[in-house]
HTML snippet that shows the backbone in 3Dmol.js (N, CA, C, O; Angstrom):
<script src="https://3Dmol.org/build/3Dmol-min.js"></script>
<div id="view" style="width:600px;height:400px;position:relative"></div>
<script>
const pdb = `
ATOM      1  N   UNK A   1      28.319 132.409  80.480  1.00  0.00           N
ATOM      2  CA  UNK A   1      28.690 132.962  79.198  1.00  0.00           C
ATOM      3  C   UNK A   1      30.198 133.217  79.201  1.00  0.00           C
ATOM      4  O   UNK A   1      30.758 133.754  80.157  1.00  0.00           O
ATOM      5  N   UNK A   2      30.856 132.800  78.063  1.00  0.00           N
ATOM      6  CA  UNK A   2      32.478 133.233  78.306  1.00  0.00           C
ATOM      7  C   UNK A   2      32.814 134.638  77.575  1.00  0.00           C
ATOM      8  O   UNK A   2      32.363 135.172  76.561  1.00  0.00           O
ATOM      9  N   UNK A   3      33.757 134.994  78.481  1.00  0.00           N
ATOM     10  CA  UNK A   3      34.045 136.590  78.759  1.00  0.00           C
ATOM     11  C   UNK A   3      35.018 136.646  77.172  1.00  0.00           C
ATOM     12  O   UNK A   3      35.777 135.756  76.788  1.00  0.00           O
ATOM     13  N   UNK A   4      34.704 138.011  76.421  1.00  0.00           N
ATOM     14  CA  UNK A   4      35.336 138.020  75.135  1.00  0.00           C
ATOM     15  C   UNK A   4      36.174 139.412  75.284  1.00  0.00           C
ATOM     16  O   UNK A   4      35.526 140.321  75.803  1.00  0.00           O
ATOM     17  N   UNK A   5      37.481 139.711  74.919  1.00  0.00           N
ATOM     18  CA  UNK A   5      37.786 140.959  75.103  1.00  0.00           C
ATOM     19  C   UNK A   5      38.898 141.334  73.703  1.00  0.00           C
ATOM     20  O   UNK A   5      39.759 140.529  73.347  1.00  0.00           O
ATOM     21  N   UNK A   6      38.779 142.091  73.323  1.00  0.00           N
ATOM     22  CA  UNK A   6      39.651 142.635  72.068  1.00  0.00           C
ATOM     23  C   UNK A   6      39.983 143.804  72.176  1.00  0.00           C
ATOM     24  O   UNK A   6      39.227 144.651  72.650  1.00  0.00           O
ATOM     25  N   UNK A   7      41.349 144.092  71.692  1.00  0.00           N
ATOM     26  CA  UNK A   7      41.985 144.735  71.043  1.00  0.00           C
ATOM     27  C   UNK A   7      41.974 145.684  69.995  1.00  0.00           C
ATOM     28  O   UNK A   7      42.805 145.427  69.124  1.00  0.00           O
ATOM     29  N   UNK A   8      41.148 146.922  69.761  1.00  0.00           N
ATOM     30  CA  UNK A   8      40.800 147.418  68.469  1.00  0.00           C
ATOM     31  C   UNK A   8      42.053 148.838  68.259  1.00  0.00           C
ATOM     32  O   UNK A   8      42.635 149.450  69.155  1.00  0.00           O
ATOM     33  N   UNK A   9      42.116 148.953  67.354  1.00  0.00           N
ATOM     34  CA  UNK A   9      43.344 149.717  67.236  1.00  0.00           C
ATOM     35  C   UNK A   9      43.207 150.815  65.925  1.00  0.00           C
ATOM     36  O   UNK A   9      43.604 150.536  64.794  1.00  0.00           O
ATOM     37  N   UNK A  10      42.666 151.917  66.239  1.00  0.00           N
ATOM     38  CA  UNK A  10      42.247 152.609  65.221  1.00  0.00           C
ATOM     39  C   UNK A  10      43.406 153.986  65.031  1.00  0.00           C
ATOM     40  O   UNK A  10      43.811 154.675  65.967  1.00  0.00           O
ATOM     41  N   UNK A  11      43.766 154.141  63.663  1.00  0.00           N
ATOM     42  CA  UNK A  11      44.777 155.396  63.664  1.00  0.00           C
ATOM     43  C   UNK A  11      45.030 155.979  62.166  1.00  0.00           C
ATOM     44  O   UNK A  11      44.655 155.418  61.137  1.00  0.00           O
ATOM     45  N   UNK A  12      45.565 156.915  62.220  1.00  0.00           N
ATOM     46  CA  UNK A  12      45.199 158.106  61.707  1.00  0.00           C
ATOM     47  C   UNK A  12      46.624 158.350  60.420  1.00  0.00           C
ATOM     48  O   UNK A  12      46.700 159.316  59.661  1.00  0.00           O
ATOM     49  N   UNK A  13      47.369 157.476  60.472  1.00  0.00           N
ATOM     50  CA  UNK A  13      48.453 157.108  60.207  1.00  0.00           C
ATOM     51  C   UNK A  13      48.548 156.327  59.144  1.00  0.00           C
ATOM     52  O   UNK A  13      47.791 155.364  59.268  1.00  0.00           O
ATOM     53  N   UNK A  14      49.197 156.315  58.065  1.00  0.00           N
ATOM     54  CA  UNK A  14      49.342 155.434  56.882  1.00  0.00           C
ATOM     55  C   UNK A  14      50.353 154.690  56.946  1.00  0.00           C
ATOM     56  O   UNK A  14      50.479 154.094  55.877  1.00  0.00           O
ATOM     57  N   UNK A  15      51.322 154.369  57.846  1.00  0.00           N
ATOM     58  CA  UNK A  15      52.685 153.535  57.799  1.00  0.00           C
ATOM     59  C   UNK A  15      52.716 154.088  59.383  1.00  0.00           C
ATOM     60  O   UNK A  15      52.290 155.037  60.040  1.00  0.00           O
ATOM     61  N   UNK A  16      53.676 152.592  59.597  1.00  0.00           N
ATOM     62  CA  UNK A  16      54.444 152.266  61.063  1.00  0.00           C
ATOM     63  C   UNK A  16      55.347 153.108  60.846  1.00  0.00           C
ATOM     64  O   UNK A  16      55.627 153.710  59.809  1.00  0.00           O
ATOM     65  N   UNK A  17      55.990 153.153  62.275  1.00  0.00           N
ATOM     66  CA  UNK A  17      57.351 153.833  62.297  1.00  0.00           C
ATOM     67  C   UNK A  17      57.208 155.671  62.378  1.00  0.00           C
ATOM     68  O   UNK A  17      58.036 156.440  61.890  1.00  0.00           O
ATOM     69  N   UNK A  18      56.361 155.947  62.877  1.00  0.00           N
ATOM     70  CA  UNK A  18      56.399 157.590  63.274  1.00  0.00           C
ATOM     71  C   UNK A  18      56.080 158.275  62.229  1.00  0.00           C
ATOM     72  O   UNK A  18      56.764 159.258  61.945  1.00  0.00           O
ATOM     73  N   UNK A  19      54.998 157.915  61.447  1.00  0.00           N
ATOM     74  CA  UNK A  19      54.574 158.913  60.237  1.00  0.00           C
ATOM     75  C   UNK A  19      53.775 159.541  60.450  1.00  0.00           C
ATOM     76  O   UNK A  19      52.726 159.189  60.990  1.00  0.00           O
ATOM     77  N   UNK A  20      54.143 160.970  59.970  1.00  0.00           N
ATOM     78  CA  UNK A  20      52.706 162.286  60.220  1.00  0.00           C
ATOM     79  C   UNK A  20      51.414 161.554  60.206  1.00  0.00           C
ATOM     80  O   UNK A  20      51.224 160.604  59.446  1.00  0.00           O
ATOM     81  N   UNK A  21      50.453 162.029  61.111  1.00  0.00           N
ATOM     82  CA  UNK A  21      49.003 162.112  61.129  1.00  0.00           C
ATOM     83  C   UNK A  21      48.490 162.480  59.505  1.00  0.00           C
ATOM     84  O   UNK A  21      49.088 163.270  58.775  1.00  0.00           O
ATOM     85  N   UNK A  22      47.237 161.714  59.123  1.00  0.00           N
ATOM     86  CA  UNK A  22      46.437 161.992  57.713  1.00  0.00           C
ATOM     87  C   UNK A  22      45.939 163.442  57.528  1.00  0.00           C
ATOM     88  O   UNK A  22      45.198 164.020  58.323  1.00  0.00           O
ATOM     89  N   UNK A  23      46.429 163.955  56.395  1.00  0.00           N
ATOM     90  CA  UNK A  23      46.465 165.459  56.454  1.00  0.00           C
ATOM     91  C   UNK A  23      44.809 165.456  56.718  1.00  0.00           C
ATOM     92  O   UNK A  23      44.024 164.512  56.636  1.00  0.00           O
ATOM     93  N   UNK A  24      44.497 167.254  57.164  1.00  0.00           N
ATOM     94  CA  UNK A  24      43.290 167.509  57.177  1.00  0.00           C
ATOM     95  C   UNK A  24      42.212 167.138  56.261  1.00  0.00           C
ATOM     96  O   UNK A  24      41.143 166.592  56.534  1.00  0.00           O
ATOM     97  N   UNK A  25      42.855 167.684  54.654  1.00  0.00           N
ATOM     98  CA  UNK A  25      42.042 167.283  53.922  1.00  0.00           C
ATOM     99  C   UNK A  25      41.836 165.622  53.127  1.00  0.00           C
ATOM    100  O   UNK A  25      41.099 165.188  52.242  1.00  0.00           O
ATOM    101  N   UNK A  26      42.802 165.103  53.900  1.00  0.00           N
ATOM    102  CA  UNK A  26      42.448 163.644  53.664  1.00  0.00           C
ATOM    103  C   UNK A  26      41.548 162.421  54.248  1.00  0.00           C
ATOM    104  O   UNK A  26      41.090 162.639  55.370  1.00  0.00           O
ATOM    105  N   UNK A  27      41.262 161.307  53.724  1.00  0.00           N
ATOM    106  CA  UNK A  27      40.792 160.275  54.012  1.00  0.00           C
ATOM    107  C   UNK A  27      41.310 160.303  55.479  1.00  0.00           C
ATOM    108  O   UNK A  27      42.494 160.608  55.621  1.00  0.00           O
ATOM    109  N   UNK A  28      40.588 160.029  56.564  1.00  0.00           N
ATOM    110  CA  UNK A  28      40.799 160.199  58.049  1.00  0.00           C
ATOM    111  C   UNK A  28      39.791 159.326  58.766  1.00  0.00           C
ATOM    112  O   UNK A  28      38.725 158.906  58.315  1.00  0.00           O
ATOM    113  N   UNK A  29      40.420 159.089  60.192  1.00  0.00           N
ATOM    114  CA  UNK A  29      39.079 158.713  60.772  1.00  0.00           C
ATOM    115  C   UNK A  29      38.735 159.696  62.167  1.00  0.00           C
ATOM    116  O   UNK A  29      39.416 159.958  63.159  1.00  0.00           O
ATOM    117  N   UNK A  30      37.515 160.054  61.796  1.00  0.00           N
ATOM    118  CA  UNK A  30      37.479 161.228  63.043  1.00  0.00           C
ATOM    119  C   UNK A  30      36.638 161.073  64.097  1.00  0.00           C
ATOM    120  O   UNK A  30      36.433 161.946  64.940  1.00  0.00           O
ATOM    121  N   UNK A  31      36.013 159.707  64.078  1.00  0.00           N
ATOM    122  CA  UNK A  31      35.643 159.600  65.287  1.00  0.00           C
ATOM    123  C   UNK A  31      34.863 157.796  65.449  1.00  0.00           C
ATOM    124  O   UNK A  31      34.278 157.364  64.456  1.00  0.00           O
ATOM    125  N   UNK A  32      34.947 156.837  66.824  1.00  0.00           N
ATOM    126  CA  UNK A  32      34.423 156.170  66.504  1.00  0.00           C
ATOM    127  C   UNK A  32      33.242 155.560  67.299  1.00  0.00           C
ATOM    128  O   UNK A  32      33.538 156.145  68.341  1.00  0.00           O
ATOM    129  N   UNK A  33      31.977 154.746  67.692  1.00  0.00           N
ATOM    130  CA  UNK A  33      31.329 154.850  68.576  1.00  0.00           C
ATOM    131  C   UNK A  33      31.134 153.297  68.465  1.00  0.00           C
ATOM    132  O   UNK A  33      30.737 152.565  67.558  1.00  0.00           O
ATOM    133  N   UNK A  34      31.792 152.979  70.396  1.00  0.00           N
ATOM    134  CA  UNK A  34      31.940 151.500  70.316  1.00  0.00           C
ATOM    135  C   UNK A  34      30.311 151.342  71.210  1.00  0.00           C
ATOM    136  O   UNK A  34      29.613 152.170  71.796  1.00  0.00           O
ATOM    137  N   UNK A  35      30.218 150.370  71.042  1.00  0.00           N
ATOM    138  CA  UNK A  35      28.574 149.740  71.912  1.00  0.00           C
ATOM    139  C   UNK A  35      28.830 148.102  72.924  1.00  0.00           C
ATOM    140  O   UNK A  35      29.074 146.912  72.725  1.00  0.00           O
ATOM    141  N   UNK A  36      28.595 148.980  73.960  1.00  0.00           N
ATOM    142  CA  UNK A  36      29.583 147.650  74.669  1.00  0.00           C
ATOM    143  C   UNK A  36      28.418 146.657  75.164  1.00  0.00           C
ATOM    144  O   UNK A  36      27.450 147.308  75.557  1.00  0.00           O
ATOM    145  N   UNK A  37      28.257 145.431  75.247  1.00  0.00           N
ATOM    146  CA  UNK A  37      27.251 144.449  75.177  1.00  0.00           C
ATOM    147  C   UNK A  37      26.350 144.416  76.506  1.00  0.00           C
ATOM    148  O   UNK A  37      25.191 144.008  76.565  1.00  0.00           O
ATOM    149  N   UNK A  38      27.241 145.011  77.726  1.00  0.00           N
ATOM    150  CA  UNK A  38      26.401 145.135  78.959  1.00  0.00           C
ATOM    151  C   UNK A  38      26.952 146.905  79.296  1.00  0.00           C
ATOM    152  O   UNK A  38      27.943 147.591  79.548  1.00  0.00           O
ATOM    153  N   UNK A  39      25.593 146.951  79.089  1.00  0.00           N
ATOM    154  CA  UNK A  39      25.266 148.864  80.223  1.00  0.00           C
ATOM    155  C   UNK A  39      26.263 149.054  81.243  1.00  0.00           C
ATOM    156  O   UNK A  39      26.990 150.022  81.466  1.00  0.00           O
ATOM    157  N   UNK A  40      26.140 147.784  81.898  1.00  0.00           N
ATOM    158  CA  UNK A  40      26.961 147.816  83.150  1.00  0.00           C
ATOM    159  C   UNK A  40      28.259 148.130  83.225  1.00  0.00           C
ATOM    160  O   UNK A  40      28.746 148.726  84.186  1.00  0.00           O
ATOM    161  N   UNK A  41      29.012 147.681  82.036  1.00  0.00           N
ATOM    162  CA  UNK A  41      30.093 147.796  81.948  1.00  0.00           C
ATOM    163  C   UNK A  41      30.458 149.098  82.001  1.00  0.00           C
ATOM    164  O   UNK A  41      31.378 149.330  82.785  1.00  0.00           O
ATOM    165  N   UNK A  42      29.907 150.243  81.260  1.00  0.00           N
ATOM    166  CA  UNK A  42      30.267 151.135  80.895  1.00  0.00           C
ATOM    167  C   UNK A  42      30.892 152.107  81.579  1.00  0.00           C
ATOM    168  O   UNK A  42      31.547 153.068  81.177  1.00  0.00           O
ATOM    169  N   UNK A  43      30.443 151.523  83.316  1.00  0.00           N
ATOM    170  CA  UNK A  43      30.506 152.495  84.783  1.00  0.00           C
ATOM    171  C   UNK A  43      31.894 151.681  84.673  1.00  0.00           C
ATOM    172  O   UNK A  43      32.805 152.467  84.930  1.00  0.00           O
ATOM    173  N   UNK A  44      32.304 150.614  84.435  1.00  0.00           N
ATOM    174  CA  UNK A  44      33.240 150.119  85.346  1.00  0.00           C
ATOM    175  C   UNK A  44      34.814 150.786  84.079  1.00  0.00           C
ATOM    176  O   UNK A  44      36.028 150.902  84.245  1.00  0.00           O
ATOM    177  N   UNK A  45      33.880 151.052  82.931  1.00  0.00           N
ATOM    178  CA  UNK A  45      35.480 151.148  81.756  1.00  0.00           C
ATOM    179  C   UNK A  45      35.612 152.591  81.846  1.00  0.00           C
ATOM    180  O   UNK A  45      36.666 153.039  81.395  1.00  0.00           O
ATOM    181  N   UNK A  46      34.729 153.472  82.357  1.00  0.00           N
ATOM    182  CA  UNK A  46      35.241 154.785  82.872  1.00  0.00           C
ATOM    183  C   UNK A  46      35.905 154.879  84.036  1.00  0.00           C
ATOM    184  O   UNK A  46      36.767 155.755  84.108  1.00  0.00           O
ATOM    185  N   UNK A  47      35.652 153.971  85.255  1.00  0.00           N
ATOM    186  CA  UNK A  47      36.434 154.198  86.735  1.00  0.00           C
ATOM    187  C   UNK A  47      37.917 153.720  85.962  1.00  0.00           C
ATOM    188  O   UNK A  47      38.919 154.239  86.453  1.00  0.00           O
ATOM    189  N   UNK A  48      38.154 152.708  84.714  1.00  0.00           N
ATOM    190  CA  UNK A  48      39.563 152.764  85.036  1.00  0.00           C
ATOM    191  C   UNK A  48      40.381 153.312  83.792  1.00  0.00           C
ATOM    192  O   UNK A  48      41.603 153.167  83.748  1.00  0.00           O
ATOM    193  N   UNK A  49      39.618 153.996  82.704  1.00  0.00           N
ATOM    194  CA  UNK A  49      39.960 155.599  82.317  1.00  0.00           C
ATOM    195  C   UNK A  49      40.243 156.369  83.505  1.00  0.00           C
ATOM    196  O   UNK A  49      41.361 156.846  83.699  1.00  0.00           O
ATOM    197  N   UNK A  50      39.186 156.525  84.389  1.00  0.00           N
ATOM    198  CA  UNK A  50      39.914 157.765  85.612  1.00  0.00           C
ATOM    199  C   UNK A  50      41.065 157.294  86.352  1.00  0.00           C
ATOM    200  O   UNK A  50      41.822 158.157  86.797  1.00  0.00           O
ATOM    201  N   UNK A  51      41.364 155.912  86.588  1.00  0.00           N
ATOM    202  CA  UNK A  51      42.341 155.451  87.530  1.00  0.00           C
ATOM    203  C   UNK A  51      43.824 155.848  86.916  1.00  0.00           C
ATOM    204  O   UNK A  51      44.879 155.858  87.550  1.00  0.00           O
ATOM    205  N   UNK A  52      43.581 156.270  85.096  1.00  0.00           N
ATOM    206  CA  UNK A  52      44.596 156.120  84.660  1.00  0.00           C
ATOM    207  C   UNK A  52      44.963 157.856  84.651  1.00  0.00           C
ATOM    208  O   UNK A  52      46.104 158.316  84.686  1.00  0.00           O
ATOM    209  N   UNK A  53      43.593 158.716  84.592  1.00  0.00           N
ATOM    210  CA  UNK A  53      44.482 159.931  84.754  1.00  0.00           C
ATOM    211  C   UNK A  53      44.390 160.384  83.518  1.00  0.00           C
ATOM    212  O   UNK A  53      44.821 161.506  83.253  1.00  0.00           O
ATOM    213  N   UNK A  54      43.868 159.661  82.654  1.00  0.00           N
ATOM    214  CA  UNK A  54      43.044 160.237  81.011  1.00  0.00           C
ATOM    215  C   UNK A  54      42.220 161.104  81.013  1.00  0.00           C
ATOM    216  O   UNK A  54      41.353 161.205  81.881  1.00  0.00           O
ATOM    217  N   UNK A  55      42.345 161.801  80.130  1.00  0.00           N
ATOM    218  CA  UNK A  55      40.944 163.286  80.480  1.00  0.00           C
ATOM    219  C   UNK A  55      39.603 162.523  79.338  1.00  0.00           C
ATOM    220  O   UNK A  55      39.807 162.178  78.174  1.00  0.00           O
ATOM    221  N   UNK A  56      38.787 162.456  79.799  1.00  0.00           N
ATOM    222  CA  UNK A  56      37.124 161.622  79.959  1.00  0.00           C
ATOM    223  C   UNK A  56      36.041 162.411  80.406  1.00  0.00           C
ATOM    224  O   UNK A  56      35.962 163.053  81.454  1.00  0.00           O
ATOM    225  N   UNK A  57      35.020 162.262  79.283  1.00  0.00           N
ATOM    226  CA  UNK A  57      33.789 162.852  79.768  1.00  0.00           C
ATOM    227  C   UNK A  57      32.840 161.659  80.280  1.00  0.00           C
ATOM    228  O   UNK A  57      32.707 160.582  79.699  1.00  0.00           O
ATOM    229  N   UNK A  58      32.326 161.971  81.246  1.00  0.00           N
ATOM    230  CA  UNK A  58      31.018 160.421  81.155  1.00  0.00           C
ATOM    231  C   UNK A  58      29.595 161.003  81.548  1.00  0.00           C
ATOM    232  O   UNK A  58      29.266 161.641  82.548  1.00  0.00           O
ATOM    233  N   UNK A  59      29.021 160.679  80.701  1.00  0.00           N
ATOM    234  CA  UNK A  59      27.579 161.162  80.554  1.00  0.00           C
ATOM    235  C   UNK A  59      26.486 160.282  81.107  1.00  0.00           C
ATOM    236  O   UNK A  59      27.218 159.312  81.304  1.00  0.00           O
ATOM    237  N   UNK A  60      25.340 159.882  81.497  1.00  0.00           N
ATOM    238  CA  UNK A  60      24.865 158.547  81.891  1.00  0.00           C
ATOM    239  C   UNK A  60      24.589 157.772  81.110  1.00  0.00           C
ATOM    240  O   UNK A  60      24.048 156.851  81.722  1.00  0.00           O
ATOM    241  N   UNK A  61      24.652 157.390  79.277  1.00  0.00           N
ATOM    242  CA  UNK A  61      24.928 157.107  78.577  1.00  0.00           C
ATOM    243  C   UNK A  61      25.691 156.476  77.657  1.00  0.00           C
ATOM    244  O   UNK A  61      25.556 155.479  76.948  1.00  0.00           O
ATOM    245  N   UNK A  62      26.859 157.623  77.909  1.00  0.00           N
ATOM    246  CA  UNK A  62      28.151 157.327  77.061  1.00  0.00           C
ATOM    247  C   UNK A  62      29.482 158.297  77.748  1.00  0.00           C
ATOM    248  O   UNK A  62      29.552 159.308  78.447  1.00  0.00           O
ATOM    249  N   UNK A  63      30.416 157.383  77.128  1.00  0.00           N
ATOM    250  CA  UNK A  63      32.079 157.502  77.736  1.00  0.00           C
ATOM    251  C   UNK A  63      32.748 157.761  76.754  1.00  0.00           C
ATOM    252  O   UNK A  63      33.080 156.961  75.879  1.00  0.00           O
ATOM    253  N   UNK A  64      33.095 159.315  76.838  1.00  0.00           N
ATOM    254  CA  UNK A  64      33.951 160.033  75.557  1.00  0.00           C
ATOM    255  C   UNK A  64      35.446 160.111  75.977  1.00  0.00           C
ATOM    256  O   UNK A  64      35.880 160.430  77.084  1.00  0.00           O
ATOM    257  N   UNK A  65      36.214 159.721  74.755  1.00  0.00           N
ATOM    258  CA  UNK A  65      37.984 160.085  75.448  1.00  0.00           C
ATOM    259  C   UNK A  65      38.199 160.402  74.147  1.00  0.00           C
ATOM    260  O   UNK A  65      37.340 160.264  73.276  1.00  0.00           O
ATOM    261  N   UNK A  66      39.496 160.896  73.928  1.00  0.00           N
ATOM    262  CA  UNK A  66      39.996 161.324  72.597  1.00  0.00           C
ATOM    263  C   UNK A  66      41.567 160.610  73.000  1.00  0.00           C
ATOM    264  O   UNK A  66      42.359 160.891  73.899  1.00  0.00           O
ATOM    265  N   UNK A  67      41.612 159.581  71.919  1.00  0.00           N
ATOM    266  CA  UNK A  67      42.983 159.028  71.166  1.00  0.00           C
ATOM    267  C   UNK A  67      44.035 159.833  70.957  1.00  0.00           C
ATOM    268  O   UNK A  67      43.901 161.019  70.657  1.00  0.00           O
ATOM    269  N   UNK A  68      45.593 159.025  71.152  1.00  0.00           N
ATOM    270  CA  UNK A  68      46.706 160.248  70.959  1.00  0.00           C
ATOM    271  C   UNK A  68      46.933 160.993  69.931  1.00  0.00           C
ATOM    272  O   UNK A  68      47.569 162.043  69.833  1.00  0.00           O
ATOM    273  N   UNK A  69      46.084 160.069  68.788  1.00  0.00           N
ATOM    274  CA  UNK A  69      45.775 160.734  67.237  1.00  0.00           C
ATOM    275  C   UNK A  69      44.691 161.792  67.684  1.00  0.00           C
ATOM    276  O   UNK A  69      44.299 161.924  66.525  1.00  0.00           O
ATOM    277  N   UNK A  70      44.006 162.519  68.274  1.00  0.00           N
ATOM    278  CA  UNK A  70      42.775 163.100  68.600  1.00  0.00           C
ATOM    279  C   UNK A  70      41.235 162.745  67.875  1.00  0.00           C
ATOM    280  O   UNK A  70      40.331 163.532  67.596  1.00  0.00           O
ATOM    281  N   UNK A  71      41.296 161.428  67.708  1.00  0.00           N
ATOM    282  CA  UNK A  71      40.454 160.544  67.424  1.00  0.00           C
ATOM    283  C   UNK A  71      39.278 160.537  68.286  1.00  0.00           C
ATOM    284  O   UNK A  71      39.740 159.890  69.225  1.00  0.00           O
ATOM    285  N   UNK A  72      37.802 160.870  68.694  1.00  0.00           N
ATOM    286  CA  UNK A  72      36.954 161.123  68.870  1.00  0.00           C
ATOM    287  C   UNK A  72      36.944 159.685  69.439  1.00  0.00           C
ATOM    288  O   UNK A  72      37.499 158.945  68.626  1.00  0.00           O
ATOM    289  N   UNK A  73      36.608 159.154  70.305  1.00  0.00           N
ATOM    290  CA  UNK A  73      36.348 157.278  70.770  1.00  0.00           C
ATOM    291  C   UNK A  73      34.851 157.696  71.755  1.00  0.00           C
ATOM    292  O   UNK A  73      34.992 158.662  72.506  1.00  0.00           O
ATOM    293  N   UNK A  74      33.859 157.193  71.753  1.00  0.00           N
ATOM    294  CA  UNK A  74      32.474 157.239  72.437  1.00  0.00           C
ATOM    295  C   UNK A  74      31.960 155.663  72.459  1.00  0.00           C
ATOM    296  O   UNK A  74      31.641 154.918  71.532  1.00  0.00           O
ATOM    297  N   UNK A  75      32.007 155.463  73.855  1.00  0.00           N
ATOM    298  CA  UNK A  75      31.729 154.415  74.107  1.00  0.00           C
ATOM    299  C   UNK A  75      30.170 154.287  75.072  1.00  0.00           C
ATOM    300  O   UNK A  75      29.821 154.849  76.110  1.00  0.00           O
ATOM    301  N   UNK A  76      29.538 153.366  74.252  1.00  0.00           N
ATOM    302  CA  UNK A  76      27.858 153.184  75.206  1.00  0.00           C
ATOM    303  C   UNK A  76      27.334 152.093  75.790  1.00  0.00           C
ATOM    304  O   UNK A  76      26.243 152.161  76.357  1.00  0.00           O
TER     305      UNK A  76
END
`;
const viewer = $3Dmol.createViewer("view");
viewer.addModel(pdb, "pdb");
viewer.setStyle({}, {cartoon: {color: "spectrum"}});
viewer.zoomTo();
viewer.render();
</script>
């Protein structure tokens, strides 16, 4: 099977170039939940969250981190 990997890029931001975060009471995204195609993986994309020194929860389930936007990311 050939190996597929992307780039997803989610933010909180209405324009490039250093613009405030989407106010509270606005259109936002507050959290997102990726589903990764093999279980297996999931052990290996948390060891290198930890290698990096990111603060990470990992559950036997799912792999929580929060984005520099404080974007909610849960991965299963």
């Amino acid at each position: 099977m050939a190996e597929f990997r992307a780039l997803l890029v989610f933010t909180n931001r209405f324009s490039l170039g250093g613009s405030e975060p989407a106010p509270e009471d606005g259109a936002r995204l507050l959290s997102a939940e990726l589903v990764l195609s093999d279980p297996g993986e999931l052990r290996a994309l948390a060891e290198r969250v930890a290698a990096t020194g990111y603060p990470h929860e990992l559950s036997a389930e799912t792999l929580t981190v929060r984005d520099p936007s404080s974007d909610v990311l849960r991965f299963s």
